[in-house]
C-alpha positions as CSV (number, residue, x, y, z in Angstrom):
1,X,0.0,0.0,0.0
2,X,2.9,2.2,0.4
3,X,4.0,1.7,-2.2
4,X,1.3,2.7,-4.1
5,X,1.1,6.0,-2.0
6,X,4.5,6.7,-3.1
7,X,3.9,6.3,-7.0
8,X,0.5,8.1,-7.1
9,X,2.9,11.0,-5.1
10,X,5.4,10.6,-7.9
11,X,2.7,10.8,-11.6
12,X,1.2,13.4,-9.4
13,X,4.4,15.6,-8.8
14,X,5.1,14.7,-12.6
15,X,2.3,15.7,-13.8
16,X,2.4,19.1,-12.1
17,X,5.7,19.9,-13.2
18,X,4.5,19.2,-17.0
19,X,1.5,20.8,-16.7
20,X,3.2,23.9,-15.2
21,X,5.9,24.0,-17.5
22,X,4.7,26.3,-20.3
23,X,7.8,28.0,-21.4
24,X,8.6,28.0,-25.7
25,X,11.5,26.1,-25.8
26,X,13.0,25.4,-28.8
27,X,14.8,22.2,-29.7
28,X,18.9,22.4,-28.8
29,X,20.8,22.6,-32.4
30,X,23.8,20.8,-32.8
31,X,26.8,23.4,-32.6
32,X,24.3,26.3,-31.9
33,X,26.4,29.1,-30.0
34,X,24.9,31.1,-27.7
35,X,23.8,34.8,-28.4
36,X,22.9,37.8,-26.5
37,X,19.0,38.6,-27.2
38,X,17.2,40.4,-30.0
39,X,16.5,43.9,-27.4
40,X,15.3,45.2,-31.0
41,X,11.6,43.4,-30.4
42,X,11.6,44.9,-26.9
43,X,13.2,48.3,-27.8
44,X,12.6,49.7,-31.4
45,X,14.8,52.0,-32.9
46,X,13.6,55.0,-32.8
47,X,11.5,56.0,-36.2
48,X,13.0,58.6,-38.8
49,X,10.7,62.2,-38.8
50,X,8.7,61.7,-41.9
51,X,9.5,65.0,-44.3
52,X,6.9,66.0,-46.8
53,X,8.3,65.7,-50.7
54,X,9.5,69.4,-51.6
55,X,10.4,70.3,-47.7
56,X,14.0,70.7,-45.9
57,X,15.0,68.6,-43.4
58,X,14.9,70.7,-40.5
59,X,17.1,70.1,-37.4
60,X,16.0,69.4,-33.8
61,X,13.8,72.2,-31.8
62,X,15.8,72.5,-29.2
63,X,19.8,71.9,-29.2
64,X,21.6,69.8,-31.4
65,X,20.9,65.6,-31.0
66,X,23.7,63.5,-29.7
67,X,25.2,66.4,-28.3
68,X,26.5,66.2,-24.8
69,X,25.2,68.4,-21.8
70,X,28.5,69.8,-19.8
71,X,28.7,71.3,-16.6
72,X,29.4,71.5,-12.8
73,X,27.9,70.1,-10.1
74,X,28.4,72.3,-6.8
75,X,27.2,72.0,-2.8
76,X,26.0,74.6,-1.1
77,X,27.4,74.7,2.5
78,X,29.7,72.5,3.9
79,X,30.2,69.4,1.2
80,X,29.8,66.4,3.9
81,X,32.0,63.9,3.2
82,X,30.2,60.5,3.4
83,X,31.7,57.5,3.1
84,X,29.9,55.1,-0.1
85,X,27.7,58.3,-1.4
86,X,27.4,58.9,-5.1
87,X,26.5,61.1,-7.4
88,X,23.6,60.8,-9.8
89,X,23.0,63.1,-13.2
90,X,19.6,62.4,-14.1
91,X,18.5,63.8,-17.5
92,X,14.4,63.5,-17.8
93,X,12.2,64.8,-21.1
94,X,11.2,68.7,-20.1
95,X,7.7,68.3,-18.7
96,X,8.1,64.5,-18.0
97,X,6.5,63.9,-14.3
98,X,7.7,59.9,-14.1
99,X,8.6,56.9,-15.6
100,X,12.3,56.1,-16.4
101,X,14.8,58.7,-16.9
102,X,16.1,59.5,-20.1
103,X,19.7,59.2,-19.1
104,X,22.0,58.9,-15.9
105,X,25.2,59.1,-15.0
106,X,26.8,57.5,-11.7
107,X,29.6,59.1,-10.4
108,X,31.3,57.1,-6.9
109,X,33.2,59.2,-4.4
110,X,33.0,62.7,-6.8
111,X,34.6,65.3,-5.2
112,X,33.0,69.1,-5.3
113,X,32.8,70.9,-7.5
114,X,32.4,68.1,-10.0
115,X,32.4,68.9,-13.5
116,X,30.0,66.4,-15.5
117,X,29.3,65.5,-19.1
118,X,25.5,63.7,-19.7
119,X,24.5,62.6,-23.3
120,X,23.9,59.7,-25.8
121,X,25.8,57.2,-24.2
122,X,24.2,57.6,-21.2
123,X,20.7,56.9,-22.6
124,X,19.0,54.4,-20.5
125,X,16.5,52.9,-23.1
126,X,18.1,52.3,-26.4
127,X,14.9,53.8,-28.5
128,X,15.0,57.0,-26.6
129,X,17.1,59.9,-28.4
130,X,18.8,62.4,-26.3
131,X,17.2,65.6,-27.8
132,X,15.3,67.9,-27.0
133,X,14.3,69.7,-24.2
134,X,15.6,68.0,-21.3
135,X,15.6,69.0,-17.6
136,X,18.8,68.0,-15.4
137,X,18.7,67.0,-11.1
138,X,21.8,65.8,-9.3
139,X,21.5,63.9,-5.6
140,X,24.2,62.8,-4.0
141,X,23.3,59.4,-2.3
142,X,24.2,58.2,0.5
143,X,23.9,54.8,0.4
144,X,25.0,54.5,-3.4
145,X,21.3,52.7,-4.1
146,X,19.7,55.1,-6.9
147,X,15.9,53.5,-5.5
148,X,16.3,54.4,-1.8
149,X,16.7,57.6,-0.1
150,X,17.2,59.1,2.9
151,X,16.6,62.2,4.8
152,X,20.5,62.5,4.7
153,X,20.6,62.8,0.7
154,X,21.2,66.1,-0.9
155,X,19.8,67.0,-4.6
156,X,18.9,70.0,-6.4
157,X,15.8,72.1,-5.9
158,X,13.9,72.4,-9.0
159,X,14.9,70.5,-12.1
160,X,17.7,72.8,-14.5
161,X,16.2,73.5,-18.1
162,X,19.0,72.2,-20.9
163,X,19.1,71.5,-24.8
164,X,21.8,68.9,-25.9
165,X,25.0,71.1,-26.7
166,X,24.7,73.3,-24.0
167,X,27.5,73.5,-21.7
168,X,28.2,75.8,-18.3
169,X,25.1,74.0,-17.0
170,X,25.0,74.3,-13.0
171,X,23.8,72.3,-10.6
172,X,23.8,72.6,-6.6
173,X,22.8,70.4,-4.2
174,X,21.2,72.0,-1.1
């Protein structure tokens, strides 16, 4: 009787796993190499402006794409020193009040006044383009984790109004 117990246990625990196994998996190829995924699916490229026939191209509203932001990150005060903080660049769309940022640099153990450089490369989602309008915050974190903060951090007031290419930007942390 067990016995039995033990193999109704087993099809049962069997069956489970099958039934809750509903990944696409395709068959293994022989001498297949493994490849980093297709982010192109999950990330198009951003689309071409259509022009009408008989038009000019025109360039960007607002500063010159793929050009870099520079500038200087200053604290007001006395500059704390604390062990593990760094700095964050965040670049966000002008008007944007959440989701992702469009680009961010991480800077560990910058000393003040920092002078920074934000742009393409820094993009955080391939299919965004880093033109435009674009409003700049710097924080200096504490504990180094971008998604936590803490009474203790410092950033800038109100976000600073750029256009890629512009450079003397200023930033201060109160």
């Amino acid at each position: 009787m067990r016995r039995f117990g033990f193999m109704i246990l087993f099809f049962w625990t069997l069956g489970m796993t099958a039934a809750g196994c509903d990944r696409n998996i395709a068959p293994y190829q022989p001498g297949e190499t493994p490849q980093p995924p297709d982010l192109a699916r999950i990330f198009p490229a951003p689309e071409a402006p259509v022009v009408p026939e008989g038009e000019p191209a025109r360039p960007a509203a607002s500063g010159r794409s793929g050009a870099l932001v520079r500038g200087t990150v200053f604290v007001e005060g006395e500059a704390s020193d604390v062990p593990g903080a760094v700095l964050f660049i965040i670049a966000r769309p002008a008007g944007a009040a959440g989701g992702p940022p469009l680009a961010v640099v991480r800077i560990p153990s910058a000393e003040f006044p920092f002078d920074f450089e934000i742009g393409p490369k820094d993009v955080m989602i391939p299919s965004m383009t880093f033109e435009g309008p674009i409003e700049l915050t710097a924080r200096l974190d504490g504990d180094g984790n971008a998604s936590t903060r803490t009474a203790g951090d410092r950033a800038t007031g109100q976000p600073v109004a750029v256009a890629p290419g512009d450079a003397g930007v200023t930033l201060r942390l109160q």
